[in-house]
C-alpha positions as CSV (number, residue, x, y, z in Angstrom):
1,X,124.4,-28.0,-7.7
2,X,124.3,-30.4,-4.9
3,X,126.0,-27.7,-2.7
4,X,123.5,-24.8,-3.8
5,X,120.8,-27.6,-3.0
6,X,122.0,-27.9,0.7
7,X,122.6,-24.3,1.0
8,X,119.0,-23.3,-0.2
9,X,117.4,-26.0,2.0
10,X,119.2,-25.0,5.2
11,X,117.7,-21.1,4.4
12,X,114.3,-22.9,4.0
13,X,114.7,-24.7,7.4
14,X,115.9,-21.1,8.7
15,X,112.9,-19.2,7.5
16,X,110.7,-21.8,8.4
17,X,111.8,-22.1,12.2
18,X,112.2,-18.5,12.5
19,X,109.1,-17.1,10.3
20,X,106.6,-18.6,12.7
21,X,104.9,-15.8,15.1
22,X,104.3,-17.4,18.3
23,X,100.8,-17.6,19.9
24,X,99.6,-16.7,23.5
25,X,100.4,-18.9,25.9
26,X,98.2,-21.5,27.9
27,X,100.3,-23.5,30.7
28,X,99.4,-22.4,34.2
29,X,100.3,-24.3,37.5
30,X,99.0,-24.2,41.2
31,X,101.8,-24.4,43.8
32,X,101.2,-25.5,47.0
33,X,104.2,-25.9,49.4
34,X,103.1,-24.2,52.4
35,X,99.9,-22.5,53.9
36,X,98.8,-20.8,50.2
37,X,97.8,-22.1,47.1
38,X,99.1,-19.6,44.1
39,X,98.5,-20.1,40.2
40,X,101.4,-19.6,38.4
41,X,101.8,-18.9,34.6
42,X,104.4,-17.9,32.0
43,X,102.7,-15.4,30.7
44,X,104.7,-12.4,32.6
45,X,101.5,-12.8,35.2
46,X,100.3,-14.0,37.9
47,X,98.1,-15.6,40.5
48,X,95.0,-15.9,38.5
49,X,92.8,-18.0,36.1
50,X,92.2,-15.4,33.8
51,X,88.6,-15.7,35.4
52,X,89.4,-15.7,39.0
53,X,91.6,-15.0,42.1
54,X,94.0,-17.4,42.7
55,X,96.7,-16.1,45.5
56,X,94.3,-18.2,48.4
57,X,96.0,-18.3,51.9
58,X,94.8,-20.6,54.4
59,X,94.1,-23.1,51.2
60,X,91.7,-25.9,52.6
61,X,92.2,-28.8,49.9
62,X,89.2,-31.0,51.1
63,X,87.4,-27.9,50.3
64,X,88.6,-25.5,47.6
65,X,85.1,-24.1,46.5
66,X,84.4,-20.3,47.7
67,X,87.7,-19.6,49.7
68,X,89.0,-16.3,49.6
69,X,91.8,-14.9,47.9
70,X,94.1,-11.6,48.4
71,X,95.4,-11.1,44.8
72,X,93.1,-11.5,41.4
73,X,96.2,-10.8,39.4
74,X,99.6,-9.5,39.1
75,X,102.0,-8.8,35.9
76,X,105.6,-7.8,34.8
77,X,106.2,-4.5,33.6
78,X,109.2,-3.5,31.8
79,X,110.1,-0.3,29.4
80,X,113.0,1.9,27.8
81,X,114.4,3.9,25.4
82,X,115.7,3.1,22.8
83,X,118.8,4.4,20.8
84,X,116.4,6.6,18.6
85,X,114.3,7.3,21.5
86,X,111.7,5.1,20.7
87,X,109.9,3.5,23.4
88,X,110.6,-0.2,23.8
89,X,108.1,-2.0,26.6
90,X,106.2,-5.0,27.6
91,X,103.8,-5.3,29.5
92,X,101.3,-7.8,31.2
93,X,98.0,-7.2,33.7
94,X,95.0,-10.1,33.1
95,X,95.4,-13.0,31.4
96,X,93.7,-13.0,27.8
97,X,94.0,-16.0,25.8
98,X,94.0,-13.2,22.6
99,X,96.2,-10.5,23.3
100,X,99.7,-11.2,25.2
101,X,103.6,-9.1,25.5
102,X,105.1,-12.0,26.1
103,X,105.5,-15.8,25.1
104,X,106.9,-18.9,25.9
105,X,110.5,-20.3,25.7
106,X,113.9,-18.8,25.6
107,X,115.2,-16.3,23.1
108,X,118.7,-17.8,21.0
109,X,122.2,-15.2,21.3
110,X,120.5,-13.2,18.6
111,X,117.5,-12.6,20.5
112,X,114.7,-14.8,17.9
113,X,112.7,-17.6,18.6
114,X,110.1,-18.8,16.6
115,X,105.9,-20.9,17.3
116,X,107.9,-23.8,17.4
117,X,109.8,-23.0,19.9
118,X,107.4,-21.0,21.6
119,X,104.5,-23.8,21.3
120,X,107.5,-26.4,22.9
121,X,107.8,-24.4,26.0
122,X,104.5,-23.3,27.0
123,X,104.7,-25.9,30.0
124,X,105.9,-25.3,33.7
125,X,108.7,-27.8,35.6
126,X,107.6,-28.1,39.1
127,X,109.5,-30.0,41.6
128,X,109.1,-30.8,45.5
129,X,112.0,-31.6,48.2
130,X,110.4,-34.7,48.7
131,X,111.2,-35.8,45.6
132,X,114.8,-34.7,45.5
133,X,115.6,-36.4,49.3
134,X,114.3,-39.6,47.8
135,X,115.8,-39.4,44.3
136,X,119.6,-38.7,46.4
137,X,118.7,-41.3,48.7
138,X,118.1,-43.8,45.7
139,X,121.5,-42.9,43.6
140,X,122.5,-45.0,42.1
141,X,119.8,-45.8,39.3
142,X,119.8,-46.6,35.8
143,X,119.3,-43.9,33.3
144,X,115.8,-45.6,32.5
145,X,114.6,-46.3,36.7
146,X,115.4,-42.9,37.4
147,X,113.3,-41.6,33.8
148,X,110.5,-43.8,35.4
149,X,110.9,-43.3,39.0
150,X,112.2,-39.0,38.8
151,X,110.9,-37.6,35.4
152,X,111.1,-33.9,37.4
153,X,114.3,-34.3,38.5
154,X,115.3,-35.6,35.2
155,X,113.4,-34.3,32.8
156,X,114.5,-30.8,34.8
157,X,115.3,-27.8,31.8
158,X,119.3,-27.3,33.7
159,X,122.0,-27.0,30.7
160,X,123.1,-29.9,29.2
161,X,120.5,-32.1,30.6
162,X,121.2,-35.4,28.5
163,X,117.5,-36.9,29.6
164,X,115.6,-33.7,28.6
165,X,114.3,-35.0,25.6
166,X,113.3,-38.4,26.5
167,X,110.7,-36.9,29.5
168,X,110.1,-33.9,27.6
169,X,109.1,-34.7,23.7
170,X,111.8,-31.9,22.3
171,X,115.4,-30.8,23.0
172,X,117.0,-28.1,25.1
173,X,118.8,-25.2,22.9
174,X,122.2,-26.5,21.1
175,X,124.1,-23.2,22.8
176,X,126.1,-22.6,26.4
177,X,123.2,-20.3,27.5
178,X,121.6,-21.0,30.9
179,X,118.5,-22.2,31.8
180,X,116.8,-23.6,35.2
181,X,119.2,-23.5,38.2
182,X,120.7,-26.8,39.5
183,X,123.2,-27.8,42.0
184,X,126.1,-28.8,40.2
185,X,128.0,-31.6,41.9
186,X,131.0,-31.7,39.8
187,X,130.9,-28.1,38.6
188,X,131.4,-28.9,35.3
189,X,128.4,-26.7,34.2
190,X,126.2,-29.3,32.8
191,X,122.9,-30.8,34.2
192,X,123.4,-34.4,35.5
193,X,121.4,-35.6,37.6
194,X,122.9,-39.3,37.6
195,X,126.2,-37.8,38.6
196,X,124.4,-35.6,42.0
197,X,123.2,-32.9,40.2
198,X,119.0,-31.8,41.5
199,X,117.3,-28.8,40.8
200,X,117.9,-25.6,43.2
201,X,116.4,-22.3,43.7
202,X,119.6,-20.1,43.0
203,X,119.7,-16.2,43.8
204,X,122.7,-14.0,42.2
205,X,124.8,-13.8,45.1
206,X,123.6,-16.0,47.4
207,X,124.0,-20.2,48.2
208,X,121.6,-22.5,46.3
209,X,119.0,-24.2,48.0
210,X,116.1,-26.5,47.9
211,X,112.6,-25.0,48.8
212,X,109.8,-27.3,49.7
213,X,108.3,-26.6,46.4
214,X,109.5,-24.3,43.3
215,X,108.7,-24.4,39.7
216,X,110.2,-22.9,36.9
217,X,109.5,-21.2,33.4
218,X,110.8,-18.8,30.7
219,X,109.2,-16.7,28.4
220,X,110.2,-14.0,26.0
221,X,108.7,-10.5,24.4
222,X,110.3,-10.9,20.8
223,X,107.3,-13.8,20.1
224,X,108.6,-14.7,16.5
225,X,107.8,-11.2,15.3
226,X,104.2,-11.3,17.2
227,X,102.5,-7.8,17.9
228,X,102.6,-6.8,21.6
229,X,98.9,-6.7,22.2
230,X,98.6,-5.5,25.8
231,X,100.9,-2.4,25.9
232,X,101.7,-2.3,21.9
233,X,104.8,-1.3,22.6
234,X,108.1,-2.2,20.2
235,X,110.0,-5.4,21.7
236,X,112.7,-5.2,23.6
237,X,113.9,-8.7,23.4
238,X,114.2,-9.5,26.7
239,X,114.3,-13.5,28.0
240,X,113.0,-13.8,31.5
241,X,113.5,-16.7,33.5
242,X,110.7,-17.1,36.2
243,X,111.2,-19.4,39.7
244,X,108.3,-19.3,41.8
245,X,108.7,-21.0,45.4
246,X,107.1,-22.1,48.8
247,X,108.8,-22.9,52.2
248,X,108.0,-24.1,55.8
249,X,109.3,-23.4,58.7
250,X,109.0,-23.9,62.1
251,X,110.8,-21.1,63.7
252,X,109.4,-18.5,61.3
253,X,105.9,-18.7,61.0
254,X,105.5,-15.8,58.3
255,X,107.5,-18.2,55.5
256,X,104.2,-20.7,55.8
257,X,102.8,-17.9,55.1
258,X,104.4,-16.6,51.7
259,X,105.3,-17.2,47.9
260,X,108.4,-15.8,46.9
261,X,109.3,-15.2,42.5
262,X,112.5,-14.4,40.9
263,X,112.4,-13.2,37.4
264,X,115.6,-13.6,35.9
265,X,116.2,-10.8,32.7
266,X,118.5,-11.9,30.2
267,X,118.3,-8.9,27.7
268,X,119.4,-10.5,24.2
269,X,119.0,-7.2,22.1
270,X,121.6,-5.5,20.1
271,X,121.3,-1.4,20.9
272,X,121.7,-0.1,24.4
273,X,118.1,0.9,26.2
274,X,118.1,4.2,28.2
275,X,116.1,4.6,31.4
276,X,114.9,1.3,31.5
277,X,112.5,0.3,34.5
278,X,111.1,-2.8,35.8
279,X,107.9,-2.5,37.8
280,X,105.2,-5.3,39.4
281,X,101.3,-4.6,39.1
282,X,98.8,-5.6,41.3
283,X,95.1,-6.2,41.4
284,X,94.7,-6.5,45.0
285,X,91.1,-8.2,45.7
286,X,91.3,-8.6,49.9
287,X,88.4,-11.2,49.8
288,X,85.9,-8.4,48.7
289,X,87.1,-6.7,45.9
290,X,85.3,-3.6,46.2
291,X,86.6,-2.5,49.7
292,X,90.3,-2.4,49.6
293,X,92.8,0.4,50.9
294,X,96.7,0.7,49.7
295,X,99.2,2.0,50.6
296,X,103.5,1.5,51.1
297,X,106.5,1.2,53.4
298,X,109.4,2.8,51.2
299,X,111.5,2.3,54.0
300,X,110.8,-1.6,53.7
301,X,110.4,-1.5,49.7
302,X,107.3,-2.3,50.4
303,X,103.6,-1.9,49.1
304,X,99.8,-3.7,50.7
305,X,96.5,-4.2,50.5
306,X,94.3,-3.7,53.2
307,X,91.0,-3.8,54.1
308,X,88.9,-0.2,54.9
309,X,86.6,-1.3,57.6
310,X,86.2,-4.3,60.5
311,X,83.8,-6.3,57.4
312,X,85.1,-8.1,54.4
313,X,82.3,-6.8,51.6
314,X,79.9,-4.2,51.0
315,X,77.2,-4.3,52.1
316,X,78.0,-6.5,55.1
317,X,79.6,-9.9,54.2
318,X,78.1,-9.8,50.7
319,X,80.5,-9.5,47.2
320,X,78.4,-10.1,44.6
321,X,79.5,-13.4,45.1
322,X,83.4,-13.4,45.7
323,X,84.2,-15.5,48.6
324,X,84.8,-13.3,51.4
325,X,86.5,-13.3,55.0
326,X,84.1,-13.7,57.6
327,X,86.9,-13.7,60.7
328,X,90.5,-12.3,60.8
329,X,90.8,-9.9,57.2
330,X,94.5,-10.3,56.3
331,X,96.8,-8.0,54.9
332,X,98.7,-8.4,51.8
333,X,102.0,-7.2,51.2
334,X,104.6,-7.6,48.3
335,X,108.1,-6.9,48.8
336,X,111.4,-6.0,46.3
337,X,114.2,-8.1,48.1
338,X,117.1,-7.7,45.8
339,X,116.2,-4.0,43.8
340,X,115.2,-0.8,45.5
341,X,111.3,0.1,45.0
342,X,111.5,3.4,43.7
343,X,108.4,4.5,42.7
344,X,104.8,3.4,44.0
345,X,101.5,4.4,42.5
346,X,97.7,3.0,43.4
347,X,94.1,3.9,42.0
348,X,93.1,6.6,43.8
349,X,90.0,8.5,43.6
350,X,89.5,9.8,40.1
351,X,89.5,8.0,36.1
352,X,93.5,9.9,35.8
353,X,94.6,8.1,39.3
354,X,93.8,4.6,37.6
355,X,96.7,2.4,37.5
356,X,95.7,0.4,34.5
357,X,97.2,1.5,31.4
358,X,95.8,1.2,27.8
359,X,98.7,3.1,25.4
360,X,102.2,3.2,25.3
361,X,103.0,5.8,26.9
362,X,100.7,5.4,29.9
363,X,102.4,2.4,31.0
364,X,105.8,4.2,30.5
365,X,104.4,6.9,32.7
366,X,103.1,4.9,35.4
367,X,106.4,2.9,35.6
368,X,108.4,5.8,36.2
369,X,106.0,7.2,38.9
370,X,103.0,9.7,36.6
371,X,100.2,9.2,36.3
372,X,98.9,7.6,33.3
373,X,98.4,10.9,31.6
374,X,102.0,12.5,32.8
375,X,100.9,14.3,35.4
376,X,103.3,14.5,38.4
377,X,101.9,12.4,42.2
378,X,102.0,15.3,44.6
379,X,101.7,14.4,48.5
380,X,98.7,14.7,50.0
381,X,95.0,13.5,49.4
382,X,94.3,11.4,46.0
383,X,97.7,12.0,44.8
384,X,97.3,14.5,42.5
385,X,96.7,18.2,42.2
386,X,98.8,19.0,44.8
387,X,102.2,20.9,45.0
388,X,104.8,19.1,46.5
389,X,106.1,16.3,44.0
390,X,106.2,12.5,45.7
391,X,107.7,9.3,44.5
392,X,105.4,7.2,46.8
393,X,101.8,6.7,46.8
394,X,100.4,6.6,50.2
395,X,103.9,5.8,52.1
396,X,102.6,6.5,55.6
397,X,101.4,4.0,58.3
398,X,97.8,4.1,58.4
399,X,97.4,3.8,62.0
400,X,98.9,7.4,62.2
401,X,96.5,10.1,61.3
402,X,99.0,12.6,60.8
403,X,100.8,10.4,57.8
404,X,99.5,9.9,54.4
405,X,97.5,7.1,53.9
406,X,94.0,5.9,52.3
407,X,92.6,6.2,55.8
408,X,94.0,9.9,57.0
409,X,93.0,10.9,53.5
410,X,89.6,9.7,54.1
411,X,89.7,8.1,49.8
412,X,86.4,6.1,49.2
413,X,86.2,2.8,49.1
414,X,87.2,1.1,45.7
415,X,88.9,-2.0,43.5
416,X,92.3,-1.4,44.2
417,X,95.6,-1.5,41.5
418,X,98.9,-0.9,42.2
419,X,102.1,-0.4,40.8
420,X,106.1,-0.9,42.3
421,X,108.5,0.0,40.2
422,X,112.3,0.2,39.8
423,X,114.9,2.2,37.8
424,X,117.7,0.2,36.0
425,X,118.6,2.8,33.9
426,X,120.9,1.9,31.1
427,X,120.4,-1.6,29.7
428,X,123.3,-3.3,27.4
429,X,123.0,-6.2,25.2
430,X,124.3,-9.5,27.4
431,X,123.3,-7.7,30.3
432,X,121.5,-10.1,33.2
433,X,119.4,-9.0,36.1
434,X,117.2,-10.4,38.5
435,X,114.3,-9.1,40.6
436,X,113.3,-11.7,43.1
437,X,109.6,-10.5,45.6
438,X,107.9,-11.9,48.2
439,X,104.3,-12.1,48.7
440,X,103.4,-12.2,51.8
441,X,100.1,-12.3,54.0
442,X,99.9,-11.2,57.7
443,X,97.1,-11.6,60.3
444,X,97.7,-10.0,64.5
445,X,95.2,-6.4,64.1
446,X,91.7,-5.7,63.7
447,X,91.0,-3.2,61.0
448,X,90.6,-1.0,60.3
449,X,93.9,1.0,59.5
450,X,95.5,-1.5,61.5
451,X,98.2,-3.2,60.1
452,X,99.2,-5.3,63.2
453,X,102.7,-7.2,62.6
454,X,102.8,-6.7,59.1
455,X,105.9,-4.3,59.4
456,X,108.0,-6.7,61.7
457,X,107.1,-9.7,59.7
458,X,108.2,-8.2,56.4
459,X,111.8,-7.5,58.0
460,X,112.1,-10.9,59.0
461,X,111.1,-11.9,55.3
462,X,114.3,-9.2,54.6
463,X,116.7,-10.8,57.0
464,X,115.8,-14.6,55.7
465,X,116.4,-13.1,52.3
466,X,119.3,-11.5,53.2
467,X,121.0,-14.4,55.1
468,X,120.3,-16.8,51.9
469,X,117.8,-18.7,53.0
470,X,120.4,-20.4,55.5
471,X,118.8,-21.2,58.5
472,X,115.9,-23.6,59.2
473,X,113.6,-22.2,56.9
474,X,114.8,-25.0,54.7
475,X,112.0,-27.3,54.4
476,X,112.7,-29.8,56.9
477,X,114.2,-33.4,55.5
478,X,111.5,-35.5,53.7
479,X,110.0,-37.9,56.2
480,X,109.1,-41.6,54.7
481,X,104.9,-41.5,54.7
482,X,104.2,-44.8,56.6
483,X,101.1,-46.6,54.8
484,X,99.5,-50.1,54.3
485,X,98.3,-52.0,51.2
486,X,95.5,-54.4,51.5
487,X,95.0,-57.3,50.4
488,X,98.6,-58.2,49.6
489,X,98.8,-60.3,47.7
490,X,95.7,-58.7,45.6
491,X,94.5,-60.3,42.5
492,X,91.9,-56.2,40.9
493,X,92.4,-54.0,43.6
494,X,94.7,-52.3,46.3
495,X,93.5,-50.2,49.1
496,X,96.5,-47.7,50.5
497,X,95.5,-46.1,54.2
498,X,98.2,-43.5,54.8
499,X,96.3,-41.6,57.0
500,X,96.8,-37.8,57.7
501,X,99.8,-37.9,55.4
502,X,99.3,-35.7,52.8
503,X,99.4,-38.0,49.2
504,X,99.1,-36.3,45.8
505,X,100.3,-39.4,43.7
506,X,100.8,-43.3,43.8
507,X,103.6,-44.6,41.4
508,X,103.5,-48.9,40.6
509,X,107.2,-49.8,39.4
510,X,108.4,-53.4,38.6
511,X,110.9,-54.7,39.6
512,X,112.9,-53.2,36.9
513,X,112.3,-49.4,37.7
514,X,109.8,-49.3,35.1
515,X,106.4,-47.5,35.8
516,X,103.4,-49.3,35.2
517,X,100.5,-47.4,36.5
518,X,100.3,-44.2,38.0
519,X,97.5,-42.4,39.8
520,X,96.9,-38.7,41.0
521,X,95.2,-38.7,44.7
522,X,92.4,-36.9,46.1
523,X,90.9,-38.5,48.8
524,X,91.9,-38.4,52.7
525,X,93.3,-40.7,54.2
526,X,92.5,-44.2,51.7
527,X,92.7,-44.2,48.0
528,X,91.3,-47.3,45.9
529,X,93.7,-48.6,42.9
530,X,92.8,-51.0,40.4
531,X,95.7,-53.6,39.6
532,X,93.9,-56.1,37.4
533,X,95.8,-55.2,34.2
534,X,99.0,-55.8,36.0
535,X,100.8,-59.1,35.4
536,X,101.9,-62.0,37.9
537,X,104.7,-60.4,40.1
538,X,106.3,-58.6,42.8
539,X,106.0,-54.8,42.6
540,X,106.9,-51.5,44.4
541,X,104.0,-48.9,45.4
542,X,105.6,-45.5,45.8
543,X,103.4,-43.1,47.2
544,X,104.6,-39.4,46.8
545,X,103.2,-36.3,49.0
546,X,104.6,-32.5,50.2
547,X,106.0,-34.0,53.3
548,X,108.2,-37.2,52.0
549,X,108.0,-40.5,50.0
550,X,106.6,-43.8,51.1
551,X,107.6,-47.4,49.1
552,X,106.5,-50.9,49.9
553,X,106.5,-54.3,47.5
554,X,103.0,-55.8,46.7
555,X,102.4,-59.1,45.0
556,X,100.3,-59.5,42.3
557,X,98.3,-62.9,41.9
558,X,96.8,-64.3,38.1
């Protein structure tokens, strides 16, 4: 009896974890690391609110109201066959807190998860170089200073992470799959960071490396058995493993000047897909949203926004009150670095050259280069109609006006989406692929149909790519931000001048590595802290910011 007992409560605990459908995600995070601002989520989109644009280059923090943006929002596509030729696919475009493809969290080797599960990961990890210069510099540390001191670096989601739970509130998977990349220092496969191990950005192929700012996240399209909403396609039951990152550099101005994302596929169903394809969509909004051109470089696997005329808005400035550019427009371009772009598609001119699917099959079509009711792009004028067949949208450089583009084909002016796909073909269960993009925004010619260095910055984007990220694009070492603290010894409050470093937090340890008190900064150059609940004693005030770590010991007077 006592074994029937054990057995029927272990089904209960089964069918409770797995009979819980997940719910749509909420986590989103801004990462900053370089000359843009981007909103990230984990809800196969991107760079936006749900209410507004949030891909902002040229991001002014002392004064983030109005600025404008080049992307309102951008989603993962995906779609196949499967073995009964029933379309499997997922889908994302803006973010709606009721309908969603995909949610949080990884899927186990049988390709379930369950709300639990999903409700536990619906957070990002976000770490800085910064924080992983000082946390090497200050090895060794005590599993509870480094908790204190490090809780990204060791509360980061890498396999085996023995300090997971204690930052996070729940525990990584009990299995040998992968999660969040990490340099291993030992290679023994496991996440340590006491023993060297820190979180990398790591590309199949290519040497791991520390950008100056990355986060991480995974979601899934099996949901607990939830309905796909957007596309209401079948699941596939795909796991996707998303790394967004910024960089500096100081020989390569065009890296200050782009966000790069990896999305990591780890398909965990149990039948073969045919003619799977992976696609990105894009609702380009150039400041104005209602004057944008579109157009590709196949050559460069390659689409852009761009703006139709020498004004940002219609009429004049004006965008019904978007934020618009009132100098230098830029133009926006997104690249496929490790896959081939084989297909490219934008809203044209007419309701069947919208790229901005509602069934099924319509986002099957778009994805594999139809429009959204099948019919074939032809070369030449909208894109449709015509009678020579085209994979590309738009593929010629709008300063020539003997090559296709918005401009030659004279298109009216318009809210532009667009769509780059690429063929996989056959996917098998276990298989893992990546499709890693950069977003990138370029300045040097006046519109219109100008792109000025757009095309010569993007190939040095390839090259950097293609080199693995091994020269100094690194983000230079972390610098130690000098700062005073006044009075010291203080008895209620702290004044911190650091100048034009560029603080986001101030950390209050003891002596024993414990934190006391922290504080998010946004003030310049002085922030006020209040110390009066802290006891008689000598302290350490970290101060943390994109650009290094500061520390200095206070004392504390009763």
């Amino acid at each position: 009896m006592r074994n029937i007992q054990l057995v029927l409560s272990l089904w209960l605990l089964s069918f409770t974890a797995y009979g819980q459908q997940c719910v749509p995600p909420l986590s989103m995070i801004d990462i900053n690391g370089n000359n843009i601002q981007a909103r990230v989520l984990n809800q196969g989109n991107l760079f936006t609110d749900g209410a507004s644009a949030q891909f902002i280059p040229n991001y002014n923090a002392s004064n983030p109201v109005d600025q404008p943006s080049t992307i309102f929002a951008a989603g993962l596509w995906m779609g196949g066959l499967g073995a009964a030729g029933d379309l499997r696919l997922a889908a994302s475009t803006y973010r709606q807190s009721s309908k969603s493809d995909y949610w949080p969290g990884p899927l186990d080797f049988s390709g379930q998860t369950s709300g639990v599960i999903c409700a536990n990961w619906d957070k990002h990890f976000l770490v800085r170089k910064a924080e992983v210069d000082a946390f090497l510099a200050a090895l060794p540390l005590s599993p509870g200073q480094a908790i204190a001191q490090f809780p990204t670096i060791m509360g980061w989601p890498g396999i085996g992470n023995p300090y997971f739970g204690s930052v996070n509130g729940f525990d990584l998977p009990f299995t040998a799959q992968p999660l969040a990349p990490f340099f291993d220092q030992n290679n023994d496969a496991l996440y340590d960071p006491l023993a060297g191990d820190y979180p990398v950005v790591h590309l199949r192929g290519q040497p791991p490396f520390v950008p100056t700012e990355m986060t991480w996240c995974v979601f899934n399209d099996q949901g607990g058995g939830a309905v796909h909403t957007i596309s209401q396609g079948k699941p596939i039951g795909m796991e996707i493993q998303q790394t967004v990152w910024a960089m500096k550099s100081t020989s390569l101005p065009v890296l200050n000047n782009t966000i790069f994302t990896s999305h990591r596929l780890i398909y965990r169903g149990t039948e073969a897909i045919d003619s799977f394809s992976l696609g990105m969509w894009v609702d380009f909004d150039l400041g104005c949203y209602q004057d944008d051109y579109v157009g590709c470089n196949p050559a460069l696997n390659t689409f852009y926004a761009y703006n139709t005329d020498a004004v940002d808005g219609l009429p004049g400035s004006s965008c019904q009150g978007a934020p618009t550019f009132t100098d230098s427009i830029p133009v926006q371009a997104v690249t496929f670095l490790d896959r081939s772009m084989d297909k490219f598609l934008t809203s044209s001119a007419t309701p069947q050259t919208e790229v901005l699917a509602a069934q099924t099959d319509e986002f099957y079509n778009l994805l594999n280069g139809h429009w959204r009711g099948g019919e074939a792009l032809t070369s030449g004028g909208s894109g449709i109609g015509g009678t020579t067949p085209a994979d590309y949208a738009f593929s010629g450089d709008p300063a020539d006006p003997d090559s296709w583009s918005m401009c030659s084909a004279g298109s009216p002016i318009g809210d532009r989406r667009a769509l780059g796909a690429s063929k996989m073909g056959e996917m098998l269960p276990g298989m893992i692929n990546e499709m890693t993009m950069a977003w990138s925004v370029h300045y040097g010619g006046p519109p219109p149909c100008n792109l000025g260095n757009t095309f010569s910055d993007v190939e040095d984007i390839i090259s950097v790519y293609n080199n693995g990220f091994t020269t100094d694009v690194h983000a230079p070492k972390a610098q130690p931000i000098e700062f005073s603290v006044t009075p010291n010894p203080a008895f209620d409050k702290i004044r911190l001048n650091y100048g034009e470093a560029d603080v986001r937090e101030i950390r209050i340890f003891d002596l024993s590595g414990r934190l006391m008190q922290s504080v998010s900064v946004n003030t310049p150059n002085q922030t006020d802290v209040r110390v009066e609940n802290l006891p008689t004693g000598i302290f350490a005030v970290q101060v943390l910011g994109k650009s290094g770590v500061g520390v200095q010991k206070i004392t504390i007077f009763r």
